[in-house]
PDB file of N, CA, C and O in Angstrom:
ATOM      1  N   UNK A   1     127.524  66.746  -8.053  1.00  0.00           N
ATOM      2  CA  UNK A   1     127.048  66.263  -6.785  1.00  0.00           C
ATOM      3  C   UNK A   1     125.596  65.798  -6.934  1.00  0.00           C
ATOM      4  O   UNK A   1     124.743  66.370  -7.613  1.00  0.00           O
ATOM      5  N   UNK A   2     125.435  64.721  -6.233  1.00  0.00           N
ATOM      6  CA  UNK A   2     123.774  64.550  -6.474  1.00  0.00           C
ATOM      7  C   UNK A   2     123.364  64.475  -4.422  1.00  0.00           C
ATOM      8  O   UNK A   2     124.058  64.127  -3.467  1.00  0.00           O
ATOM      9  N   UNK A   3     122.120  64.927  -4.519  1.00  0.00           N
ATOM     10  CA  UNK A   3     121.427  64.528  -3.139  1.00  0.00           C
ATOM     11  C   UNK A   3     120.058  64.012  -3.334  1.00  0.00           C
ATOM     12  O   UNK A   3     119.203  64.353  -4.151  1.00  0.00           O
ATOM     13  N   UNK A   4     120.031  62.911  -2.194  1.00  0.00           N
ATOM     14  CA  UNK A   4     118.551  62.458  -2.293  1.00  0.00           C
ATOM     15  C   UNK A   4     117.539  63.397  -1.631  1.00  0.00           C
ATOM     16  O   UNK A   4     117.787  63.965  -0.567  1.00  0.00           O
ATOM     17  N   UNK A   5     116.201  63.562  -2.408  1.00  0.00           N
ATOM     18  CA  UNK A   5     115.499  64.610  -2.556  1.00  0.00           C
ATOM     19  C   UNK A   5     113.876  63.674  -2.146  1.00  0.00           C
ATOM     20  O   UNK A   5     113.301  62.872  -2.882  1.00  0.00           O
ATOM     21  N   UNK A   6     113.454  64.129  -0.727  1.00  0.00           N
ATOM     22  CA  UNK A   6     112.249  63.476  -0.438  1.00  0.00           C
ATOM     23  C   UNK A   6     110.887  64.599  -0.894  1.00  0.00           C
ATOM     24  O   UNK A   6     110.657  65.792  -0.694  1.00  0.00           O
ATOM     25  N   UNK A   7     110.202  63.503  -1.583  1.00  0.00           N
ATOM     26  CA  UNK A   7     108.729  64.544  -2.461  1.00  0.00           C
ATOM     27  C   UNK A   7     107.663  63.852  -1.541  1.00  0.00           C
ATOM     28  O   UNK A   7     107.609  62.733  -1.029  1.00  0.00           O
ATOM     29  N   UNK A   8     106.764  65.039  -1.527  1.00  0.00           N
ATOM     30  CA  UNK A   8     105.488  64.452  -0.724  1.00  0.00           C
ATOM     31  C   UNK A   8     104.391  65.263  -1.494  1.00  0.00           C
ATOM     32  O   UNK A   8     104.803  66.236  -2.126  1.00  0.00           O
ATOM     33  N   UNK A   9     103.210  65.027  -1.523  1.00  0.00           N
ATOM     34  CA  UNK A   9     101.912  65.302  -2.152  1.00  0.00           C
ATOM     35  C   UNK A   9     101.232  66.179  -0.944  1.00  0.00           C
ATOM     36  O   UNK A   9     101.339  65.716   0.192  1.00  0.00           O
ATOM     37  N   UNK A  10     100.793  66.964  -1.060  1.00  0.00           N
ATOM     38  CA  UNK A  10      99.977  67.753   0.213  1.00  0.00           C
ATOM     39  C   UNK A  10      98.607  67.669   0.362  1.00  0.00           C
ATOM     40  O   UNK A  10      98.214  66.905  -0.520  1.00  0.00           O
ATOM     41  N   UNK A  11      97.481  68.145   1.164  1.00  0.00           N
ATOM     42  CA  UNK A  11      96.103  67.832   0.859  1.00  0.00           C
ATOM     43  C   UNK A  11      95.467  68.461  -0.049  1.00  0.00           C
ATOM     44  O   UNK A  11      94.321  68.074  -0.275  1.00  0.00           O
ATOM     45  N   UNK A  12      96.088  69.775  -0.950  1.00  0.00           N
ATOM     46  CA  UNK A  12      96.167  71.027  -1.686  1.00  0.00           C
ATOM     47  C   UNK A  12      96.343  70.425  -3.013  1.00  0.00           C
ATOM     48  O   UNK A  12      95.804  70.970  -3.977  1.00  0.00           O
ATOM     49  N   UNK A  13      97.142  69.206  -3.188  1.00  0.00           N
ATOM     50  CA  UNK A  13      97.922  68.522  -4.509  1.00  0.00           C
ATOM     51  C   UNK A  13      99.009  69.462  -4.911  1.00  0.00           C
ATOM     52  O   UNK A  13      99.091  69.877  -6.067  1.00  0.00           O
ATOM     53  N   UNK A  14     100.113  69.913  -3.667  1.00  0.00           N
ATOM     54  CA  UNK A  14     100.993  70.471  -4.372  1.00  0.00           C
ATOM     55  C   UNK A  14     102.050  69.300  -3.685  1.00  0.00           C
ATOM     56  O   UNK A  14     101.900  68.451  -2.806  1.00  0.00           O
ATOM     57  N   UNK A  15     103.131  69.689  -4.509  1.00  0.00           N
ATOM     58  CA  UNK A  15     104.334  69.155  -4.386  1.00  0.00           C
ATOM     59  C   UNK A  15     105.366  69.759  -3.217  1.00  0.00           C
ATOM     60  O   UNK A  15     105.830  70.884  -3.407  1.00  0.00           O
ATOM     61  N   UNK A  16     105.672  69.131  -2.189  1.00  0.00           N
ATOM     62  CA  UNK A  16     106.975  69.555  -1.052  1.00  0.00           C
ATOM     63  C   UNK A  16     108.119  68.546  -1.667  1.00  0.00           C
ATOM     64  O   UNK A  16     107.918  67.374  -1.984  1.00  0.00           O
ATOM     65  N   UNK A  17     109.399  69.279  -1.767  1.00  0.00           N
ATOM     66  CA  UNK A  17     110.256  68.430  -1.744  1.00  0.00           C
ATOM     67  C   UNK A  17     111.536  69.292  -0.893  1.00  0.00           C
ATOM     68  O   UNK A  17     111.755  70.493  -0.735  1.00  0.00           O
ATOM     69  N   UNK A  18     112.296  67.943  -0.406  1.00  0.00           N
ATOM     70  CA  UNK A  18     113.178  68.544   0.841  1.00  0.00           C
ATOM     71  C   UNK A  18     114.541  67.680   0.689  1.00  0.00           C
ATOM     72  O   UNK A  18     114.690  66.688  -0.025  1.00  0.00           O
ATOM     73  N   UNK A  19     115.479  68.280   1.512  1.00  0.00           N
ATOM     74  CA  UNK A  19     116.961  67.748   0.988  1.00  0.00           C
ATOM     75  C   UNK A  19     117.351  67.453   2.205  1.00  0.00           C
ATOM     76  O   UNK A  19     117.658  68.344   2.998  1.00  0.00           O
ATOM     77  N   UNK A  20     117.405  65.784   2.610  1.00  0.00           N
ATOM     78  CA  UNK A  20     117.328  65.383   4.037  1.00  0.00           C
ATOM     79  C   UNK A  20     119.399  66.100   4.740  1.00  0.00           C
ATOM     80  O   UNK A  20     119.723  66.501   5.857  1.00  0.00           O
ATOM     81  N   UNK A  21     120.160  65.961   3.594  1.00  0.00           N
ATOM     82  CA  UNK A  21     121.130  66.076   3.823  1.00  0.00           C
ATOM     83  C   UNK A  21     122.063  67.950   4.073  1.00  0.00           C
ATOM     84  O   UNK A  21     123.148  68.347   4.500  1.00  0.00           O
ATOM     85  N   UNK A  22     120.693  68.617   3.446  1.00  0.00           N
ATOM     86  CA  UNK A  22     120.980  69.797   3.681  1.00  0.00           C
ATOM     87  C   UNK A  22     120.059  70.315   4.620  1.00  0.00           C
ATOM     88  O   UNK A  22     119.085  70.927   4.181  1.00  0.00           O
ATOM     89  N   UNK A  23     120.201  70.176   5.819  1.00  0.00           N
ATOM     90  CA  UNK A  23     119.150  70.787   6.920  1.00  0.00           C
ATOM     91  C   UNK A  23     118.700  72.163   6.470  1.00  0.00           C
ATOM     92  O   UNK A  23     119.436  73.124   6.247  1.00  0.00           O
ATOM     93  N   UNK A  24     116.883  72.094   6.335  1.00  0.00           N
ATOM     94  CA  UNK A  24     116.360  73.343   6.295  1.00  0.00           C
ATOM     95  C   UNK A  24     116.230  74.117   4.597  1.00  0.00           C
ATOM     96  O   UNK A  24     115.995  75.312   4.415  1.00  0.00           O
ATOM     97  N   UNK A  25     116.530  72.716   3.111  1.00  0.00           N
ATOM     98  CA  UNK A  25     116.696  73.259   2.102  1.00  0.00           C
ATOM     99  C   UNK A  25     115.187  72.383   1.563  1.00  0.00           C
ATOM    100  O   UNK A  25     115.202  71.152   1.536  1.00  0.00           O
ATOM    101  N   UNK A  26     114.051  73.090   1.194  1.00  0.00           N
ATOM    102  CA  UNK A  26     112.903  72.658   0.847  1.00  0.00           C
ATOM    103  C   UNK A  26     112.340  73.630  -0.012  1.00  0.00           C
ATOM    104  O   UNK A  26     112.643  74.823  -0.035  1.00  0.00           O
ATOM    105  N   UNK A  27     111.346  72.948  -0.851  1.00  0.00           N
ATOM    106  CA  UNK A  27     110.640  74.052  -1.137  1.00  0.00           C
ATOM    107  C   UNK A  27     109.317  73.209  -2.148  1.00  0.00           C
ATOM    108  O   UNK A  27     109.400  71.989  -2.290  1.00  0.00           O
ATOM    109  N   UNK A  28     108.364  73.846  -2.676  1.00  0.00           N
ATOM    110  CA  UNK A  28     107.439  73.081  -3.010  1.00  0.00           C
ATOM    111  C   UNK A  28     106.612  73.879  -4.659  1.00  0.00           C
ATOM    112  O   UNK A  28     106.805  75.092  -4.747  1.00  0.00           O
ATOM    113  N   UNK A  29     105.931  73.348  -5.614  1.00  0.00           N
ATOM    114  CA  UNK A  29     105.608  73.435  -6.501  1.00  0.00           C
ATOM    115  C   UNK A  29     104.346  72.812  -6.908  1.00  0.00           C
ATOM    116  O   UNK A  29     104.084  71.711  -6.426  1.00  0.00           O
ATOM    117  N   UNK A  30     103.477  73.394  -7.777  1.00  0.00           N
ATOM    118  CA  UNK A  30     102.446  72.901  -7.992  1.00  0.00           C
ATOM    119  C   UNK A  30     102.441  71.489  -8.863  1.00  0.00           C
ATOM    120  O   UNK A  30     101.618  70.697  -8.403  1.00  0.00           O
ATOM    121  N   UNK A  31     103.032  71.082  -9.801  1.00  0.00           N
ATOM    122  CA  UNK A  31     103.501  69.957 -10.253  1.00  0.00           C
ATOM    123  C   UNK A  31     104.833  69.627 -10.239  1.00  0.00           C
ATOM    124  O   UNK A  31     105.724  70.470 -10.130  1.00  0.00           O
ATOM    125  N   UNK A  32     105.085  68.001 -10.381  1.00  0.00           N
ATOM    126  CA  UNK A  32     106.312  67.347 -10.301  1.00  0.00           C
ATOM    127  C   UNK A  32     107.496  68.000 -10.708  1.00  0.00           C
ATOM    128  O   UNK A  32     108.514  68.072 -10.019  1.00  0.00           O
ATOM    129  N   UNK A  33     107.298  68.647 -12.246  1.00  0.00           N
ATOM    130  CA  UNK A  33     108.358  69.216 -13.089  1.00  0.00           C
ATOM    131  C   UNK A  33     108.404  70.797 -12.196  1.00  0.00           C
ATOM    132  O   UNK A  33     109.508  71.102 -11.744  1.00  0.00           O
ATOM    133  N   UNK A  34     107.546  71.511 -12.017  1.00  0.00           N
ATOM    134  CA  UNK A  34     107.977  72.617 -11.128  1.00  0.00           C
ATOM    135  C   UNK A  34     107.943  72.207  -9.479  1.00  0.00           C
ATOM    136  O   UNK A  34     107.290  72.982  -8.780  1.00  0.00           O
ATOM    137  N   UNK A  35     108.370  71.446  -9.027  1.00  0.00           N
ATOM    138  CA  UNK A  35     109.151  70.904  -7.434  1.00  0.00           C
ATOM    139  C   UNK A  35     110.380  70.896  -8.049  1.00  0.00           C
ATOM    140  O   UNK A  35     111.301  71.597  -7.629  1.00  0.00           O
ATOM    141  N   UNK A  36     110.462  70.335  -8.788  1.00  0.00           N
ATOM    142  CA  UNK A  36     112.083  69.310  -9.253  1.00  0.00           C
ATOM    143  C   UNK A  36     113.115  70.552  -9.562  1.00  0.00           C
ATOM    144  O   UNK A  36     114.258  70.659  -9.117  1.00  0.00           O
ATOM    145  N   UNK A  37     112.458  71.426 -10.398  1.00  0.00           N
ATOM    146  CA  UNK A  37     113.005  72.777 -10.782  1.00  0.00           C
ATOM    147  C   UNK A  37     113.541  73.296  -9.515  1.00  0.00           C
ATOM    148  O   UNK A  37     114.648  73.274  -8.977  1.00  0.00           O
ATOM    149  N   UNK A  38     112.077  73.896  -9.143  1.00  0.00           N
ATOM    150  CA  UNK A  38     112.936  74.492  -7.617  1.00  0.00           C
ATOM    151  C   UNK A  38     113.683  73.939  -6.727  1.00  0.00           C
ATOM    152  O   UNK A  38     114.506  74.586  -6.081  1.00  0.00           O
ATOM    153  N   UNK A  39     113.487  72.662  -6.583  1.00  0.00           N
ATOM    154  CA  UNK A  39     114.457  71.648  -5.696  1.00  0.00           C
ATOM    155  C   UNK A  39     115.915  72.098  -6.223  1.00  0.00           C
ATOM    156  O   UNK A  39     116.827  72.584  -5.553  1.00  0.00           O
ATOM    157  N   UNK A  40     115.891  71.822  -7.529  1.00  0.00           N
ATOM    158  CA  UNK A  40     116.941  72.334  -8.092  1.00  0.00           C
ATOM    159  C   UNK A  40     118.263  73.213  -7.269  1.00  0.00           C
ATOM    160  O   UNK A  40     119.336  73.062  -6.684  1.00  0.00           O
ATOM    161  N   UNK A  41     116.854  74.636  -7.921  1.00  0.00           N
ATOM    162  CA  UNK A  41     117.571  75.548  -7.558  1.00  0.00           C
ATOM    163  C   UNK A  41     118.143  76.082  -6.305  1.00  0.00           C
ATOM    164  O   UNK A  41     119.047  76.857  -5.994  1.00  0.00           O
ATOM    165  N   UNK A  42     117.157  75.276  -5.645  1.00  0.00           N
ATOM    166  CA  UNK A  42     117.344  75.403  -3.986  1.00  0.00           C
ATOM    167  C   UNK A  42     118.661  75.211  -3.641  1.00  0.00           C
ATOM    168  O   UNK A  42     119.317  76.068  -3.050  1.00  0.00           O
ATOM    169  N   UNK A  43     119.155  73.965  -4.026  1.00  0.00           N
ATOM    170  CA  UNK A  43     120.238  72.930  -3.769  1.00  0.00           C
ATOM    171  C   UNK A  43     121.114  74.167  -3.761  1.00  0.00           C
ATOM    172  O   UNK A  43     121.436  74.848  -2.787  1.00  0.00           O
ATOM    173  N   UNK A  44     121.459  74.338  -5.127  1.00  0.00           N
ATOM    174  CA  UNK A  44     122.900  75.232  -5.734  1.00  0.00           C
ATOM    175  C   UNK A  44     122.770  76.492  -4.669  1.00  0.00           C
ATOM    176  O   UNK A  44     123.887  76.823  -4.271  1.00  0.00           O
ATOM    177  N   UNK A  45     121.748  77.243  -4.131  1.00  0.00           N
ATOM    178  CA  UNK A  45     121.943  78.302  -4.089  1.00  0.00           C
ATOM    179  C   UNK A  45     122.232  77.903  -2.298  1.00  0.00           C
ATOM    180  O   UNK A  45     122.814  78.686  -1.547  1.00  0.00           O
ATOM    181  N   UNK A  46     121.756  76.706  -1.912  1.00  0.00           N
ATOM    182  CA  UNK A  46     122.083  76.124  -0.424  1.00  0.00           C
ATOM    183  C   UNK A  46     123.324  76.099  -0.507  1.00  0.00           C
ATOM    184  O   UNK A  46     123.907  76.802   0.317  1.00  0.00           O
ATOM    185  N   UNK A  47     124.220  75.274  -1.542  1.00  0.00           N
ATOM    186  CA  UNK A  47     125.844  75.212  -1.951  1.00  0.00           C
ATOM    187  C   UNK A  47     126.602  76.871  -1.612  1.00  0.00           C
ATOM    188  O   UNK A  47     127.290  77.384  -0.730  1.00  0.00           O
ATOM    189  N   UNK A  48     126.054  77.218  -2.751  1.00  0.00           N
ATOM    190  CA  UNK A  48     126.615  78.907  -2.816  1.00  0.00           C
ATOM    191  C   UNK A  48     126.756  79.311  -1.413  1.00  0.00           C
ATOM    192  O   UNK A  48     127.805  79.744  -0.936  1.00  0.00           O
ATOM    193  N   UNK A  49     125.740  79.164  -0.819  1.00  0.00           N
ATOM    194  CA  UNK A  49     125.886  80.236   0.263  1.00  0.00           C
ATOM    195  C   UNK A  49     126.679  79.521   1.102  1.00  0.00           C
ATOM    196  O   UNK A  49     126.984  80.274   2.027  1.00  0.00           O
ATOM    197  N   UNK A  50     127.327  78.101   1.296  1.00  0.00           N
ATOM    198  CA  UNK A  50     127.969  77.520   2.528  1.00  0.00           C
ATOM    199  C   UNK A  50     129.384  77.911   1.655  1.00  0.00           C
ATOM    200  O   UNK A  50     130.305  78.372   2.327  1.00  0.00           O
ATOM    201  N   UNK A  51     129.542  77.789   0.562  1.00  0.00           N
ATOM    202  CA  UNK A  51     130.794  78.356  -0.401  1.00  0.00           C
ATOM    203  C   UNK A  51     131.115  80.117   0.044  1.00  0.00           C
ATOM    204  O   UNK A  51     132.121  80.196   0.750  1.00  0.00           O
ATOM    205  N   UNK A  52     130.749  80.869  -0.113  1.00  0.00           N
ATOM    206  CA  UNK A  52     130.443  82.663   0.459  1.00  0.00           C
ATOM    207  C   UNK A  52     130.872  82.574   2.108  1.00  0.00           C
ATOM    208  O   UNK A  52     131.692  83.394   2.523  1.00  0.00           O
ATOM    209  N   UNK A  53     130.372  81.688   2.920  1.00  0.00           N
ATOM    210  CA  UNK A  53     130.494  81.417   4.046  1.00  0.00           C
ATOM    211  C   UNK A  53     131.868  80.620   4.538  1.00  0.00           C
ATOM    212  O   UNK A  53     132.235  80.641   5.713  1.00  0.00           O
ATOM    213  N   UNK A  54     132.441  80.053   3.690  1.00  0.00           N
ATOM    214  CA  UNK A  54     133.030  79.001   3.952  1.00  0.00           C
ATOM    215  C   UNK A  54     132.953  78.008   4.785  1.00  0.00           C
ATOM    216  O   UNK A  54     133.864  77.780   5.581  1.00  0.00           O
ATOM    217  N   UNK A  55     131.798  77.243   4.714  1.00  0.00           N
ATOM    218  CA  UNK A  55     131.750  76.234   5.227  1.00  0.00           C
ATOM    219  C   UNK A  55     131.831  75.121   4.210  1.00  0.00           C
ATOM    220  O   UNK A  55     132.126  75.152   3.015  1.00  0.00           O
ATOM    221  N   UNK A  56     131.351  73.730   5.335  1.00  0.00           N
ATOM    222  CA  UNK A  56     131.744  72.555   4.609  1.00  0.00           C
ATOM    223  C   UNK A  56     130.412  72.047   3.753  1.00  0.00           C
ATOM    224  O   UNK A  56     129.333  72.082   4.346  1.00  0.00           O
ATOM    225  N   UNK A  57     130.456  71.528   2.236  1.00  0.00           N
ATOM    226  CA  UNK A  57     129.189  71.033   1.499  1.00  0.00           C
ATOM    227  C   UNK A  57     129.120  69.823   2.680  1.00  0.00           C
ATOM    228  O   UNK A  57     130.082  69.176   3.093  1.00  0.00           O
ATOM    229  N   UNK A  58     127.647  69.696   3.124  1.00  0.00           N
ATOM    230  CA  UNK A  58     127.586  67.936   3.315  1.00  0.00           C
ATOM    231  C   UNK A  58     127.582  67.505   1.848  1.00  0.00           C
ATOM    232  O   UNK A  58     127.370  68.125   0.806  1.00  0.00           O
ATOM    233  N   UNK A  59     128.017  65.694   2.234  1.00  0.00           N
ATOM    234  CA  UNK A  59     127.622  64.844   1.439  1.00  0.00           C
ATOM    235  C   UNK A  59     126.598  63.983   1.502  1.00  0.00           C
ATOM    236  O   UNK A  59     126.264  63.701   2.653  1.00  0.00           O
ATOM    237  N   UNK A  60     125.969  63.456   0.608  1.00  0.00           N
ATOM    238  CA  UNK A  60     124.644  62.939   0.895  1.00  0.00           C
ATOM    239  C   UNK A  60     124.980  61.452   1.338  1.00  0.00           C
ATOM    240  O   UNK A  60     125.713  60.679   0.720  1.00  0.00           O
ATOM    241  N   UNK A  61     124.455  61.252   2.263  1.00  0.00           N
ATOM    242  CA  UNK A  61     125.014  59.594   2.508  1.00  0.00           C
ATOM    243  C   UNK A  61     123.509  58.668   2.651  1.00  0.00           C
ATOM    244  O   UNK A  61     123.499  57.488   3.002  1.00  0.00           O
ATOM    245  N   UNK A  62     122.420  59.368   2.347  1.00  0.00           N
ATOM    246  CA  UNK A  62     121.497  58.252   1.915  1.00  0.00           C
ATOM    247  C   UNK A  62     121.744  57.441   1.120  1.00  0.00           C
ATOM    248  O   UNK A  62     122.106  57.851   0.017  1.00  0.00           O
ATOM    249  N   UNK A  63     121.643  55.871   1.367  1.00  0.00           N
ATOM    250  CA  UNK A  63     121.713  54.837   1.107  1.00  0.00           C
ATOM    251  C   UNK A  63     120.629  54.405   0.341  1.00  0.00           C
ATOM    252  O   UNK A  63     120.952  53.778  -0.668  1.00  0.00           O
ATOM    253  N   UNK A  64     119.625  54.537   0.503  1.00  0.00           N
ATOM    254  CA  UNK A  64     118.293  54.015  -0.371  1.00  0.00           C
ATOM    255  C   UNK A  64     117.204  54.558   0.944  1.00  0.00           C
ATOM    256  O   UNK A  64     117.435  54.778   2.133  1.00  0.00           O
ATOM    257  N   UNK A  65     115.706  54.670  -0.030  1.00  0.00           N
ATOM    258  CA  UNK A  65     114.847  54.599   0.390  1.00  0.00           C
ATOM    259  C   UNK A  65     113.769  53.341   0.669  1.00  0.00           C
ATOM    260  O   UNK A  65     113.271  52.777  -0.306  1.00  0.00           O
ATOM    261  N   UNK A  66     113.424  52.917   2.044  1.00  0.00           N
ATOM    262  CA  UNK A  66     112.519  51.561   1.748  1.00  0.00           C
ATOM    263  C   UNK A  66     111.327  51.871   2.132  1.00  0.00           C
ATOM    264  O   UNK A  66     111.179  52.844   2.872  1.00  0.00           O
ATOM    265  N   UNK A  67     109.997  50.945   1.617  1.00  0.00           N
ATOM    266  CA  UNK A  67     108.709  51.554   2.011  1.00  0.00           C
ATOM    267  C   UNK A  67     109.105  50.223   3.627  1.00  0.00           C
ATOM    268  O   UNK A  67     109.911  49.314   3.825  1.00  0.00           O
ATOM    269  N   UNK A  68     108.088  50.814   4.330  1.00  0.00           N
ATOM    270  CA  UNK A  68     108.695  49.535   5.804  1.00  0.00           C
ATOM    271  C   UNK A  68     106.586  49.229   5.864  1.00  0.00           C
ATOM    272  O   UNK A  68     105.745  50.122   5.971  1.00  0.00           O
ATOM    273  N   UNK A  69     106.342  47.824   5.759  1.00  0.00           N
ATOM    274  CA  UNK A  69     104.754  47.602   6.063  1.00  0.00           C
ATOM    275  C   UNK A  69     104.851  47.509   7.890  1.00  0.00           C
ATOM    276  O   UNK A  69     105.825  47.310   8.615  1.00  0.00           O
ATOM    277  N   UNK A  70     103.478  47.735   8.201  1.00  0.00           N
ATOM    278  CA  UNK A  70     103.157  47.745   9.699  1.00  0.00           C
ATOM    279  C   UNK A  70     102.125  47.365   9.914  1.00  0.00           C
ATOM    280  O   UNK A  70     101.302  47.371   8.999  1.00  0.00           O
ATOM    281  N   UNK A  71     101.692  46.783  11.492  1.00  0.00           N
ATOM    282  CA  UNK A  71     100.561  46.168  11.429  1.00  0.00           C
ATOM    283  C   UNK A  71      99.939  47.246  12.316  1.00  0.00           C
ATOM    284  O   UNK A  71     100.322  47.391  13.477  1.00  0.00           O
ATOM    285  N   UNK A  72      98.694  48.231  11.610  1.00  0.00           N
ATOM    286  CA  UNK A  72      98.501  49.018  12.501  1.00  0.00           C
ATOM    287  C   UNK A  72      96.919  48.803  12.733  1.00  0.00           C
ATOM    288  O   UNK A  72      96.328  49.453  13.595  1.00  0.00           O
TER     289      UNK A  72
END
């Protein structure tokens, strides 16, 4: 399974990354390679527990990301 995974930079320089398709699965790291990790792990253990529960996996239905310009 793959999900699209939104990363953001903080004012701290740490890493947030969040799983638009799994409501409420985030988590954050001091560099890229430790976000990505925990993003990771986040995911599977978000899976697991709707699996234990029996509920349904979403699927990720992001389409792409676009930057959008504005005239502000």
């Amino acid at each position: 399974m793959k999900y699209a995974v939104i990363l953001e930079r903080d004012e701290d320089g740490y890493f947030a990354a969040s799983v638009p398709a799994l409501s409420g699965c985030f988590t954050q790291g001091k560099t890229l390679e430790e976000v990505m990790a925990n993003i990771k792990e986040a995911i599977e253990l978000y899976i697991e527990d709707l699996k234990e529960h029996g509920e349904e996996i979403p699927e990720d239905t992001t389409r792409g990301i676009m930057d959008v310009e504005v005239n502000a």
